[in-house]
N, C-alpha and C positions, 0 to 999 in steps of 0.2 A: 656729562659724566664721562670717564675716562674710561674706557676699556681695558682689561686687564690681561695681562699676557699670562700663559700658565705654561710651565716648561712640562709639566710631568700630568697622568692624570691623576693621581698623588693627591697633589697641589685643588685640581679642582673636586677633587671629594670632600678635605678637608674643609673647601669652603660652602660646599653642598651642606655638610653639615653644621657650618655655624651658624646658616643663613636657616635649616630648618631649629634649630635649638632659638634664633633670635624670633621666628614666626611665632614657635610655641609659647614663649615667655608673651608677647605681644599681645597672642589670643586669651592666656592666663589672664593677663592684666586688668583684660577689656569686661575679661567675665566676671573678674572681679568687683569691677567698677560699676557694672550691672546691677548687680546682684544688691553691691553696697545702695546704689541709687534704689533699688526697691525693696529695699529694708527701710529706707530711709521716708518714703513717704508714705509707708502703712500709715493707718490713722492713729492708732495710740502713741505713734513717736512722730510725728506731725504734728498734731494737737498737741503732748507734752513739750513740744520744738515753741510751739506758740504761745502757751502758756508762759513757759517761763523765760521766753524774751519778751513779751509783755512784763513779767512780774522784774525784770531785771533793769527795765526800761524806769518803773515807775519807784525802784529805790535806789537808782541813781540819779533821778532830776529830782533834786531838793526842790526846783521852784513848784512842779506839780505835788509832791508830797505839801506842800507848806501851803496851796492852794486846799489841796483835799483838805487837811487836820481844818484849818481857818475855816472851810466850810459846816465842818461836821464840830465843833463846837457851835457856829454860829445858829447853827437847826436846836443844839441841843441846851443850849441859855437862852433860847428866846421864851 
């Protein structure tokens, strides 16, 4: 990384302060992202996460839907 020359002390306040507005936004983000991560595995939204990517899994493969039905006629005409 390249060192930066600063003519004024001006110059380096200015950059004092974008470097602490970029820290703050960073820290923001992460606490965010936190926070999101532990909303996200409480159990009723874990479990609703699970459910209905199972239920999403099993009305998009026609082959296991058309296995189930074939099944459950075949219990129920025998």
């Amino acid at each position: 990384m390249e060192r930066k020359k600063y003519s004024s002390y001006d110059e380096i306040n200015r950059e004092l302060e974008i470097l602490k507005v970029q820290k703050e936004l960073d820290y923001r983000r992460l606490v965010y992202a936190v926070e999101k991560t532990r909303d996200d595995l409480t159990p009723g939204v874990f479990t609703s996460g699970v459910v209905r990517s199972i239920g999403s899994f099993f009305t998009k493969s026609g082959t296991i839907q058309n296995l189930l039905i074939g099944f459950i006629f075949n219990r129920l005409f025998k």
